[in-house]
N, CA, C and O atoms as a MOPAC input file, in Angstrom:
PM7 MOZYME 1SCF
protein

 N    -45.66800 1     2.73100 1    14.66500 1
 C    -44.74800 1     2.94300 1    15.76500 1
 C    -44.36200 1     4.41200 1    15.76900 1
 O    -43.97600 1     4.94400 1    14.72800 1
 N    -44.47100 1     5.20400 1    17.12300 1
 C    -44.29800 1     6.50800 1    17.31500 1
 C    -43.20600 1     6.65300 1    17.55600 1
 O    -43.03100 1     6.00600 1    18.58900 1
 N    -42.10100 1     7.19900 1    17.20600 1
 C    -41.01000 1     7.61000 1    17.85600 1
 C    -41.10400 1     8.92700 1    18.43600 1
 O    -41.07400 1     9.76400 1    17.53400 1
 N    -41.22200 1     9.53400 1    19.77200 1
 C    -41.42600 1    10.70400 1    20.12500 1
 C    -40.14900 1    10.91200 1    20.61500 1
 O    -39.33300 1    10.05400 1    20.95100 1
 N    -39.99400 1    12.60500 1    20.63600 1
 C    -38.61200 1    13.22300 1    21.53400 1
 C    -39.02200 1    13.28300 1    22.88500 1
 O    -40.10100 1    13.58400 1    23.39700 1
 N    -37.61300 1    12.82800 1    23.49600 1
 C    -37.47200 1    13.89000 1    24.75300 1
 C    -37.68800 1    15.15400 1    25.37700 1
 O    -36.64400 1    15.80600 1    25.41500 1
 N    -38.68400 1    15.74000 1    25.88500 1
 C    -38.72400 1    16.83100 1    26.58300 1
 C    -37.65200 1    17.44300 1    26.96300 1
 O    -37.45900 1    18.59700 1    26.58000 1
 N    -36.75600 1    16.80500 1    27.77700 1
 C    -35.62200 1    17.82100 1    28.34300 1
 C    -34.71100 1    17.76900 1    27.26000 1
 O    -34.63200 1    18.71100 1    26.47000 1
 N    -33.74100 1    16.34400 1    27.11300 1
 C    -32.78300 1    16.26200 1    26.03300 1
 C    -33.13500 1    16.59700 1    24.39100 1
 O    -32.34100 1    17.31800 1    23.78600 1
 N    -34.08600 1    16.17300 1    23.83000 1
 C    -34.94100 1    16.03500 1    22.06000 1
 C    -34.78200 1    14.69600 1    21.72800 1
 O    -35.63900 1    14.14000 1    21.04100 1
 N    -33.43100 1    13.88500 1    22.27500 1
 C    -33.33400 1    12.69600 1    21.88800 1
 C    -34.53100 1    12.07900 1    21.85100 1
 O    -35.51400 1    12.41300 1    22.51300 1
 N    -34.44000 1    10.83300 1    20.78600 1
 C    -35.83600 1    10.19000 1    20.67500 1
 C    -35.74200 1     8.77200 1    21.43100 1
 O    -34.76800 1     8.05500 1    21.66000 1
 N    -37.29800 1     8.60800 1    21.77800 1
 C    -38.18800 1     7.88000 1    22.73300 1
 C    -38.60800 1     7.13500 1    21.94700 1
 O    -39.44700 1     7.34600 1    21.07200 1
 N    -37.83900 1     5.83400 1    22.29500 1
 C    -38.94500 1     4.26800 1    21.07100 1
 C    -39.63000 1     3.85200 1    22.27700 1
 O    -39.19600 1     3.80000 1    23.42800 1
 N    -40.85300 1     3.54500 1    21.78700 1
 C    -42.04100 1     2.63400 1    22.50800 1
 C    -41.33100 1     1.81500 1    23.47600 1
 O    -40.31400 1     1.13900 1    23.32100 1
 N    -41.96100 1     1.97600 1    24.36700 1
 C    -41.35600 1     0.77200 1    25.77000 1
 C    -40.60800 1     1.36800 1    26.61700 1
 O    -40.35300 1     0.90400 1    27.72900 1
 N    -39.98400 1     2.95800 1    25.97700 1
 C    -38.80200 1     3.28000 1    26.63700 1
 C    -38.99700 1     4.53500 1    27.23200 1
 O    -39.84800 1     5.30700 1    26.79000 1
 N    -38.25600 1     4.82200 1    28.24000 1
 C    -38.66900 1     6.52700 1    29.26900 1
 C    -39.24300 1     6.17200 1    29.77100 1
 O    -39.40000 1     4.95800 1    29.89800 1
 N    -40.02600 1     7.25400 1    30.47300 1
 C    -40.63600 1     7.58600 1    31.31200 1
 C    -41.93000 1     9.18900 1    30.54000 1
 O    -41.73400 1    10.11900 1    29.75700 1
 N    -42.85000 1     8.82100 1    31.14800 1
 C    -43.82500 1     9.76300 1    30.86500 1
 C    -44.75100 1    10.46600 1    31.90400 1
 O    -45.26100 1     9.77600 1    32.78700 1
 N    -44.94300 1    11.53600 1    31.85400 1
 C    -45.70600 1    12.28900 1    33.20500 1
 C    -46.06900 1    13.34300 1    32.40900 1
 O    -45.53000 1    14.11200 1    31.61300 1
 N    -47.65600 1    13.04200 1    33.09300 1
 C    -49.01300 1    13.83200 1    32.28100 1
 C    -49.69200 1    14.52600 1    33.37100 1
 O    -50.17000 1    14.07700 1    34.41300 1
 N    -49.61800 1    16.06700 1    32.77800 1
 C    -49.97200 1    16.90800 1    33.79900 1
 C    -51.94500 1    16.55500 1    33.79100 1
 O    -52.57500 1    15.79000 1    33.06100 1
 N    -52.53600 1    17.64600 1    35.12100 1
 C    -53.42000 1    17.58400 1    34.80200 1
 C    -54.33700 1    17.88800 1    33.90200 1
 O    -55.50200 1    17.63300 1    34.20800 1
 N    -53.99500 1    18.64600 1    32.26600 1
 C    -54.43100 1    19.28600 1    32.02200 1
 C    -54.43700 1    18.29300 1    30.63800 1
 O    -55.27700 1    18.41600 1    29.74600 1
 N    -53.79400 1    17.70200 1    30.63200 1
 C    -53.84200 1    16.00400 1    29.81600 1
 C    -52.39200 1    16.45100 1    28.52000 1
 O    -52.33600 1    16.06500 1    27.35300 1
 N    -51.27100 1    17.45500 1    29.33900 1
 C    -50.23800 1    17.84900 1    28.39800 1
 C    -49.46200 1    16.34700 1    28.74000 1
 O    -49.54900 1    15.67800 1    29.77000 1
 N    -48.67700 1    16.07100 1    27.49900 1
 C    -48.03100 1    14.59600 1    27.81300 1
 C    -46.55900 1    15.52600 1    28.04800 1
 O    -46.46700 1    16.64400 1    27.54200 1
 N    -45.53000 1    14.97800 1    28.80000 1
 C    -44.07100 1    15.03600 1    29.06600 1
 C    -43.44800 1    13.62000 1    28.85000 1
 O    -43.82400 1    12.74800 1    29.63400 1
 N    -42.40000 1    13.22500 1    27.73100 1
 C    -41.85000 1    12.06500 1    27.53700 1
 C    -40.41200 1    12.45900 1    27.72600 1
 O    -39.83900 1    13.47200 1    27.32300 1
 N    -39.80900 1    11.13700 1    28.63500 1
 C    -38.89000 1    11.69200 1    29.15900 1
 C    -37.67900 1    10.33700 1    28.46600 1
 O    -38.23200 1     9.25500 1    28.26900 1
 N    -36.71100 1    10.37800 1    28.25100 1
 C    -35.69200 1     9.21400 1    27.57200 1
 C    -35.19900 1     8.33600 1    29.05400 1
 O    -35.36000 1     7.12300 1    29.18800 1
 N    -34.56500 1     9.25700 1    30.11200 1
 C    -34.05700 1     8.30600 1    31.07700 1
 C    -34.46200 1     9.41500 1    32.25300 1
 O    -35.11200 1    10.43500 1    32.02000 1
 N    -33.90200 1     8.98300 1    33.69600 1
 C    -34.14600 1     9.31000 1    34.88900 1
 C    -33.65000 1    10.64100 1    34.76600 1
 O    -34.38600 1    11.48900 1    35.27200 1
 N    -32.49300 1    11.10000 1    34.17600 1
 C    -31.67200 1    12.21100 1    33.93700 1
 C    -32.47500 1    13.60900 1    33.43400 1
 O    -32.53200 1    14.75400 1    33.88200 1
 N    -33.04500 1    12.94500 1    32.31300 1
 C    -34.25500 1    14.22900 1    31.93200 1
 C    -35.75400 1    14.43200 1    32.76000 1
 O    -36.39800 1    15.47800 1    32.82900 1
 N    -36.13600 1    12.96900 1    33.42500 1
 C    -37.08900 1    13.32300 1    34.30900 1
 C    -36.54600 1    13.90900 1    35.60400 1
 O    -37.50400 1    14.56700 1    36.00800 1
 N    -35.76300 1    14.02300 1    36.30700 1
 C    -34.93500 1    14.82100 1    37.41200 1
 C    -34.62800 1    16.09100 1    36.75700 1
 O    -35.01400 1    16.99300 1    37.50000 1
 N    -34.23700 1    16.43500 1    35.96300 1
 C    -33.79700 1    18.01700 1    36.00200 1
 C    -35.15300 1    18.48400 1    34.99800 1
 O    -35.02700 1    19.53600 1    34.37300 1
 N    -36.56000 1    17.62500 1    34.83800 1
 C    -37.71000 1    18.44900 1    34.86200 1
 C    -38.45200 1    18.39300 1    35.98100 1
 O    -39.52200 1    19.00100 1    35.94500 1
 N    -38.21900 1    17.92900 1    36.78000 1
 C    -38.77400 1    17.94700 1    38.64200 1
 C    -38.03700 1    19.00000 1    38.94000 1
 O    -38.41500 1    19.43500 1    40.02800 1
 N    -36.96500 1    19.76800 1    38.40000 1
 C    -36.63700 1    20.21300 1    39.29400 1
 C    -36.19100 1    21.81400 1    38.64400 1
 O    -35.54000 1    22.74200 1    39.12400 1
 N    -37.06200 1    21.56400 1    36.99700 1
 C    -37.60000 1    22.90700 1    36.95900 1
 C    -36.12100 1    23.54900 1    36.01300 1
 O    -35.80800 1    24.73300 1    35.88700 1
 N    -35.75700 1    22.93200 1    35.72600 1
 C    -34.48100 1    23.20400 1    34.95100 1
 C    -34.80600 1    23.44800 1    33.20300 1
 O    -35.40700 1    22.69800 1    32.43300 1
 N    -34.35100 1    24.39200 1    33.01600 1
 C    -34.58300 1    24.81300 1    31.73600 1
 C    -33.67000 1    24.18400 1    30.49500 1
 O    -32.46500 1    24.40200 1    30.62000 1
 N    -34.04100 1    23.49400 1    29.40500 1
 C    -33.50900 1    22.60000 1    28.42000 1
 C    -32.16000 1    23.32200 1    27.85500 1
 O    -31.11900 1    22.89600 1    27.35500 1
 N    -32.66500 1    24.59900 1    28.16600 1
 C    -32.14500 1    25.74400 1    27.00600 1
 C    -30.91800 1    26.01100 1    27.30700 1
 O    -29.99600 1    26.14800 1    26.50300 1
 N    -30.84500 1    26.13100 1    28.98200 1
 C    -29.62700 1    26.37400 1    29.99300 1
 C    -28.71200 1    25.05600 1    29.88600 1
 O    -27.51000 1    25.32000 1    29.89300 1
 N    -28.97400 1    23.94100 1    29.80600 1
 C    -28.18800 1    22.83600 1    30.36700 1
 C    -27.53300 1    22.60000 1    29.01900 1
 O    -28.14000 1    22.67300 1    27.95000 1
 N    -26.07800 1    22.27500 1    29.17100 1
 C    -25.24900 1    22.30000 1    27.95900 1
 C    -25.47600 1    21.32500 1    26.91400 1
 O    -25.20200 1    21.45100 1    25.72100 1
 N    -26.07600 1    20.21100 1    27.57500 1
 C    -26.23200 1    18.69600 1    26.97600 1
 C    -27.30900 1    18.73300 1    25.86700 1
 O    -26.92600 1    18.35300 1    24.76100 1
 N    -28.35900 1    19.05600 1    25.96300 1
 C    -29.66900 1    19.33600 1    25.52700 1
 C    -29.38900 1    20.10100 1    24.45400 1
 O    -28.64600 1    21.07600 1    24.34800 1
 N    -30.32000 1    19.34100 1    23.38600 1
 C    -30.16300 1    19.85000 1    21.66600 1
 C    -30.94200 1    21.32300 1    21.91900 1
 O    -30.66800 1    22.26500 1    21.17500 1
 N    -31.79200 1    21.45500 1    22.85600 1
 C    -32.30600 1    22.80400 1    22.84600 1
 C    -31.16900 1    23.97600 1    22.83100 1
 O    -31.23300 1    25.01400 1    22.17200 1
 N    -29.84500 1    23.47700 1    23.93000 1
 C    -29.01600 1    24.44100 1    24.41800 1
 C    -28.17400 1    24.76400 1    23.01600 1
 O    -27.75800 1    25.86700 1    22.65900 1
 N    -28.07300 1    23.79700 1    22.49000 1
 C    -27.07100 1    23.20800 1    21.15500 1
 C    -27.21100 1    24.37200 1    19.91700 1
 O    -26.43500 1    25.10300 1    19.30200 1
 N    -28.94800 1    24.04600 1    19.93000 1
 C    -29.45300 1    25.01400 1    18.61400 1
 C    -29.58600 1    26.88900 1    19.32800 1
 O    -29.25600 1    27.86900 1    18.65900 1
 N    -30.05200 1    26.95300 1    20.55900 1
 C    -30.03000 1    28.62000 1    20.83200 1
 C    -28.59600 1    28.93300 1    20.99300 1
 O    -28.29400 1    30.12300 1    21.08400 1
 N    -27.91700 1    28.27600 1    21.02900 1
 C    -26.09500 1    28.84000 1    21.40000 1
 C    -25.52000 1    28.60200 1    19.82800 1
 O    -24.32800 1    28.63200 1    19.52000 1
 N    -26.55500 1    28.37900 1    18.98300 1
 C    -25.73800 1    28.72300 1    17.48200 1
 C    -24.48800 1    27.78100 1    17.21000 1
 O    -23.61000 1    28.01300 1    16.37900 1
 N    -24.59400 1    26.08300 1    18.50700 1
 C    -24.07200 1    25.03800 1    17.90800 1
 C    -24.08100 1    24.27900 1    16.68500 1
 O    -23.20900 1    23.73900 1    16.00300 1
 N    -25.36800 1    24.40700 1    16.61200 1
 C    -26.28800 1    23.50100 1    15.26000 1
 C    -26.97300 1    24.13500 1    14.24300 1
 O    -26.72800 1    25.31500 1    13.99500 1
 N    -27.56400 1    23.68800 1    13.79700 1
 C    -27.77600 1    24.23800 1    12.21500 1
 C    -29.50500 1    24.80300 1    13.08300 1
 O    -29.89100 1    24.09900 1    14.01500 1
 N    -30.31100 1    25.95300 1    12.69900 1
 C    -31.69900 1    25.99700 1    12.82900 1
 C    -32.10900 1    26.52100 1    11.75300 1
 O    -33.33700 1    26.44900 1    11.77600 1
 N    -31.79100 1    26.96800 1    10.89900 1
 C    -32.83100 1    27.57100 1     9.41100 1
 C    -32.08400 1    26.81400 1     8.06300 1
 O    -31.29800 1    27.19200 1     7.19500 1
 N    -32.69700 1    25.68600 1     8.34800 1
 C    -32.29900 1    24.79900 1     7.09200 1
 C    -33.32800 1    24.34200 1     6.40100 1
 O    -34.35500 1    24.18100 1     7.06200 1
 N    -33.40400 1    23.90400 1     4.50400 1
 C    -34.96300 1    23.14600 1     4.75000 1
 C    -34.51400 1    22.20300 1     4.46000 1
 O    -34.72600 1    22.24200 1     3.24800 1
 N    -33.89500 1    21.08900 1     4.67500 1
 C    -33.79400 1    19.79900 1     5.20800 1
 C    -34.14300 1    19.45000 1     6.30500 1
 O    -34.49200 1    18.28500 1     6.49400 1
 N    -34.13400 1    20.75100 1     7.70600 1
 C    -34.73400 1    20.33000 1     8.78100 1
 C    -36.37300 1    20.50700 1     8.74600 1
 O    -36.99100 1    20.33200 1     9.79600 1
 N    -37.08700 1    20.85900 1     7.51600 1
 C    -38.27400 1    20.62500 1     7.24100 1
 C    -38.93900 1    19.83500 1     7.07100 1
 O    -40.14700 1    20.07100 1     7.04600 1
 N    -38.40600 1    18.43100 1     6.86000 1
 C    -38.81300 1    17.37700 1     5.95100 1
 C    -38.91600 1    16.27300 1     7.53100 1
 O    -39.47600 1    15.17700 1     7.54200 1
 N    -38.23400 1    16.91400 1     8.73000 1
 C    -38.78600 1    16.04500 1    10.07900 1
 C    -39.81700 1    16.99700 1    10.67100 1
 O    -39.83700 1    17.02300 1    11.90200 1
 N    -40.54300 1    17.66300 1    10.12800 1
 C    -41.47700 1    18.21900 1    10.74400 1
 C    -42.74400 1    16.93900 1    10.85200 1
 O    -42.89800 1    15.99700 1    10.07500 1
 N    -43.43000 1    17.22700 1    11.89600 1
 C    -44.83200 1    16.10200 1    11.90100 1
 C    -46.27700 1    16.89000 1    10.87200 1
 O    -46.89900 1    17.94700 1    10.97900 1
 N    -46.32500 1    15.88300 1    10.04600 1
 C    -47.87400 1    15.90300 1     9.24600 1
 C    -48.81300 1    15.06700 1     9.70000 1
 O    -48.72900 1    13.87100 1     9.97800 1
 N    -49.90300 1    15.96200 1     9.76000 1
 C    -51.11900 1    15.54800 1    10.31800 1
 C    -52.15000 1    15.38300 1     9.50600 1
 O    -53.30500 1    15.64900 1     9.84000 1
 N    -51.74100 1    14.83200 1     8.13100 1
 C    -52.24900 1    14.05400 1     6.93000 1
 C    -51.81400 1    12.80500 1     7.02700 1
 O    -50.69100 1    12.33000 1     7.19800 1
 N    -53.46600 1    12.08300 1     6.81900 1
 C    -53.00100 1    10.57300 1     6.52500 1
 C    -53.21600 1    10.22300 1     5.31300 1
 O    -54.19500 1    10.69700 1     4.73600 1
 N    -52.28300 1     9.24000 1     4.59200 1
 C    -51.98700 1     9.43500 1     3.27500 1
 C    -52.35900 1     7.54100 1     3.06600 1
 O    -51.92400 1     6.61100 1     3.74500 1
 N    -53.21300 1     7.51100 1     1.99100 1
 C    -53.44000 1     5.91900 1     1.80000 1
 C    -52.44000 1     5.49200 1     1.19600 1
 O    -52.21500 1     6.07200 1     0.13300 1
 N    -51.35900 1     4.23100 1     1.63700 1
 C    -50.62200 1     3.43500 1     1.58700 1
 C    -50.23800 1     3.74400 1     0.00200 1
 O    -51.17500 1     4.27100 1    -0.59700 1
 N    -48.94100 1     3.50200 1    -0.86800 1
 C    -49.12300 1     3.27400 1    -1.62900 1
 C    -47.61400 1     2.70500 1    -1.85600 1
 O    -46.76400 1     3.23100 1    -1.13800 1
 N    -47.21100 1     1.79000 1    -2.67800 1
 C    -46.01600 1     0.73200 1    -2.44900 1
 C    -44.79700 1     1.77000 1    -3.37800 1
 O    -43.64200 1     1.87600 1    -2.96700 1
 N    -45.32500 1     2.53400 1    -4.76100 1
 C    -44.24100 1     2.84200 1    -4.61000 1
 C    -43.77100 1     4.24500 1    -4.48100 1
 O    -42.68000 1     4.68000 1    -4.84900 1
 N    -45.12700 1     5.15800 1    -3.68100 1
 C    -44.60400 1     5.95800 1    -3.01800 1
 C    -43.53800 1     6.14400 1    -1.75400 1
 O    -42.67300 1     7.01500 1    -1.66700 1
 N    -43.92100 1     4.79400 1    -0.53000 1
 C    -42.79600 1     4.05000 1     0.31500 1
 C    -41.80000 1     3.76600 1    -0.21300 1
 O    -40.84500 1     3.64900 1     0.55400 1
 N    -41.50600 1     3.50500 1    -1.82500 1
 C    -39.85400 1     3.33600 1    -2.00300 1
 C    -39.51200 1     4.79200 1    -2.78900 1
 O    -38.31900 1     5.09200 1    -2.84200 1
 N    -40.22700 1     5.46600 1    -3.23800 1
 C    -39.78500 1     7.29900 1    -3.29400 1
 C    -39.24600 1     8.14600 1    -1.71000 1
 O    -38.50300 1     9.02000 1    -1.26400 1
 N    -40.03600 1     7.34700 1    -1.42500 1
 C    -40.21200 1     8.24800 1     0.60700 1
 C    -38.93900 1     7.71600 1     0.85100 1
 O    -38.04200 1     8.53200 1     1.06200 1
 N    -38.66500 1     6.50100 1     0.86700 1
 C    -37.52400 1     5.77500 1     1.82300 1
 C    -35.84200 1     6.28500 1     0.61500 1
 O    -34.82300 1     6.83500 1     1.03200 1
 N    -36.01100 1     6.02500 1    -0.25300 1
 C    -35.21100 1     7.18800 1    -1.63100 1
 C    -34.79600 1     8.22500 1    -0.88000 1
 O    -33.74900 1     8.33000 1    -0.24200 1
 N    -35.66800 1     8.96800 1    -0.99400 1
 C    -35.84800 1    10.43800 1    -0.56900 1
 C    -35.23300 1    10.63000 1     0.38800 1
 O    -34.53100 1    11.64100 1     0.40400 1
 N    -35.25500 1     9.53700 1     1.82900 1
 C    -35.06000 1    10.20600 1     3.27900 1
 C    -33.72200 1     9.77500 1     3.05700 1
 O    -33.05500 1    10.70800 1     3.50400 1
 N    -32.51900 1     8.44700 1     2.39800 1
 C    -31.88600 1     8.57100 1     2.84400 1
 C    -30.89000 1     9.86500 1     1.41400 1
 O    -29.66300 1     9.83800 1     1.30900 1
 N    -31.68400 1    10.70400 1     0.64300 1
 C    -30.72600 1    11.37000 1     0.08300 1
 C    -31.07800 1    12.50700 1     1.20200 1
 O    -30.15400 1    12.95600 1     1.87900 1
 N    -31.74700 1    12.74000 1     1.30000 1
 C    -32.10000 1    14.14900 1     2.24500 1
 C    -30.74200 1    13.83800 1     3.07700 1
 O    -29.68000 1    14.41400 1     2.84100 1
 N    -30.99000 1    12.43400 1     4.50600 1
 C    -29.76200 1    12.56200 1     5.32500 1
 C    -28.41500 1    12.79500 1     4.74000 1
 O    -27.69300 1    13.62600 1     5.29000 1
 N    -28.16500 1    12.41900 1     4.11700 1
 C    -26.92100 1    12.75700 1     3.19000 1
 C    -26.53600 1    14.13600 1     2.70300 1
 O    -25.40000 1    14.61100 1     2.69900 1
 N    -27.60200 1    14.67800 1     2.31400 1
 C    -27.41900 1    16.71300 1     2.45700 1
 C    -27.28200 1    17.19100 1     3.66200 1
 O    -26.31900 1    17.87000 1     4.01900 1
 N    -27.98400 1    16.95600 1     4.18200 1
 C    -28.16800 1    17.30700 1     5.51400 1
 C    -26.87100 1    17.20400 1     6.41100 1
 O    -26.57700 1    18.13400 1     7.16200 1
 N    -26.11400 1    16.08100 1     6.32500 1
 C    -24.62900 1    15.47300 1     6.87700 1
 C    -24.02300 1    16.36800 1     6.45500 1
 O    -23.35500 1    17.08800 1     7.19800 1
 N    -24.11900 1    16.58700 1     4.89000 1
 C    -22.73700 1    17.58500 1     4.25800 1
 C    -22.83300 1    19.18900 1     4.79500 1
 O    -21.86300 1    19.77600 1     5.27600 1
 N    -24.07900 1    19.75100 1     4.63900 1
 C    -24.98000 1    20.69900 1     5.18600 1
 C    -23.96400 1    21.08100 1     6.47000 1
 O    -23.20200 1    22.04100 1     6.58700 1
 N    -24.30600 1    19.70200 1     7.60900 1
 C    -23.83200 1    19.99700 1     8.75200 1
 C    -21.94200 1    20.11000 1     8.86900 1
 O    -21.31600 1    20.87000 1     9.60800 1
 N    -21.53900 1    19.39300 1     8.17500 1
 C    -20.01200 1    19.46800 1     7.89900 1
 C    -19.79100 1    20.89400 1     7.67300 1
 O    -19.08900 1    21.56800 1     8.42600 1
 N    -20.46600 1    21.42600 1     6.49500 1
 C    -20.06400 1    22.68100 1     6.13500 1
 C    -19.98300 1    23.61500 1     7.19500 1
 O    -18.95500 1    24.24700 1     7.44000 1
 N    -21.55800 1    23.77200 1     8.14400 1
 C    -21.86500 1    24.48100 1     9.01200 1
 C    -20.86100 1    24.26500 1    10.73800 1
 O    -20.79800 1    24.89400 1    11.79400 1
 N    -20.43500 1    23.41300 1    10.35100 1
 C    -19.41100 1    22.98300 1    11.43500 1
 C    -17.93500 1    23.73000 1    11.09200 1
 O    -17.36000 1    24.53000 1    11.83000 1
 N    -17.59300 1    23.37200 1    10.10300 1
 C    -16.20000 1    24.20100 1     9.10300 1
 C    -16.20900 1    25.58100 1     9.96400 1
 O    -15.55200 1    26.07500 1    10.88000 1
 N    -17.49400 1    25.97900 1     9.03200 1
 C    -17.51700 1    27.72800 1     8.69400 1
 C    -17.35400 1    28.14100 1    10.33100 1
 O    -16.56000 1    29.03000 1    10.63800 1
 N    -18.16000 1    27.43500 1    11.36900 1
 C    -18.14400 1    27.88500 1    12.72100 1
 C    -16.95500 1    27.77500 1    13.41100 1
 O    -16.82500 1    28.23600 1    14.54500 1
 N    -15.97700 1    27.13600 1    12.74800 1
 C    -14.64000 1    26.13000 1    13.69900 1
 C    -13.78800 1    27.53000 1    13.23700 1
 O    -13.25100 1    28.31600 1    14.01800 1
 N    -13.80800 1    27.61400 1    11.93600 1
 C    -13.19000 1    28.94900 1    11.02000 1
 C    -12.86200 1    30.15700 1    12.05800 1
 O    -11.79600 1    30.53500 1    12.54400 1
 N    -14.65500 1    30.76700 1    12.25700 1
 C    -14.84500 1    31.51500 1    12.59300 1
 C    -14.18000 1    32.11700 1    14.04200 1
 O    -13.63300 1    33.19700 1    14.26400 1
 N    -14.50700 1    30.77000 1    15.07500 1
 C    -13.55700 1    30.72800 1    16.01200 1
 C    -12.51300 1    30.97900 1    16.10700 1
 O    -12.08100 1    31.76300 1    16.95200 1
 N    -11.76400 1    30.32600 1    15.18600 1
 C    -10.17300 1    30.51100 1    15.11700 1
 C     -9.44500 1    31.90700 1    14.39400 1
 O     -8.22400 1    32.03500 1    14.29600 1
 N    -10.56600 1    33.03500 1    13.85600 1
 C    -10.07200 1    34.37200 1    13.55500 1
 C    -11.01500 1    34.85600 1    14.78900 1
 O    -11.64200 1    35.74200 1    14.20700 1
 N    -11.26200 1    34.85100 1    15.44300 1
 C    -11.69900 1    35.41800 1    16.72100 1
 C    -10.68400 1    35.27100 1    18.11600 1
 O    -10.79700 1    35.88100 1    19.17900 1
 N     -9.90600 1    34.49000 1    17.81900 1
 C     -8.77500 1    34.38300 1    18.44300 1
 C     -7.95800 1    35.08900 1    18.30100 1
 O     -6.90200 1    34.94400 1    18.91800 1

């Protein structure tokens, strides 16, 4: 099962769900709801619109040079099954989310901080 992102928003796309529109050139566009396929008809940039994790991470909302955000990158190695590498992997992902949470707490702090001596 693929979970792909959203084009406009990043939010993720489970099987069955969105909308998809494939140019001619065989590029796929997966879209979550009507909302992100309308403001890509209509040419709207991810980066600009406030909602969109794109806008989130270039406006220095969110975290972008972390390496916890490494570990959702896509590998294009296929790896033969092995039972208790799946319970190291599944280990692993939920300590990672758990850094990653605190990670983001911190990075939320330091920015809220920052704001408030800029005042």
């Amino acid at each position: 099962v693929k979970i792909e992102p959203c084009y406009v928003c990043g939010s993720p796309c489970y099987p069955g769900h969105g909308t998809m529109f494939v140019r001619n050139d065989a590029k796929c566009f997966r879209f979550c709801r009507s909302k992100c396929s309308k403001n890509f008809k209509m040419k709207r940039n991810p980066r600009k619109l406030k909602w969109t994790k794109a806008f989130r991470k270039a406006a220095g909302k969110e975290m972008t040079v972390d390496s916890t955000l490494a570990f959702e990158k896509r590998r294009h190695v296929p790896v033969v099954y092995d039972r208790d590498l799946v319970q190291a992997t599944v280990a692993g992902m939920k300590r990672i989310a758990e850094v990653k949470a605190r990670r983001e707490r911190a990075f939320f702090k330091a920015r809220m901080a920052a704001a408030k001596d800029g005042q």
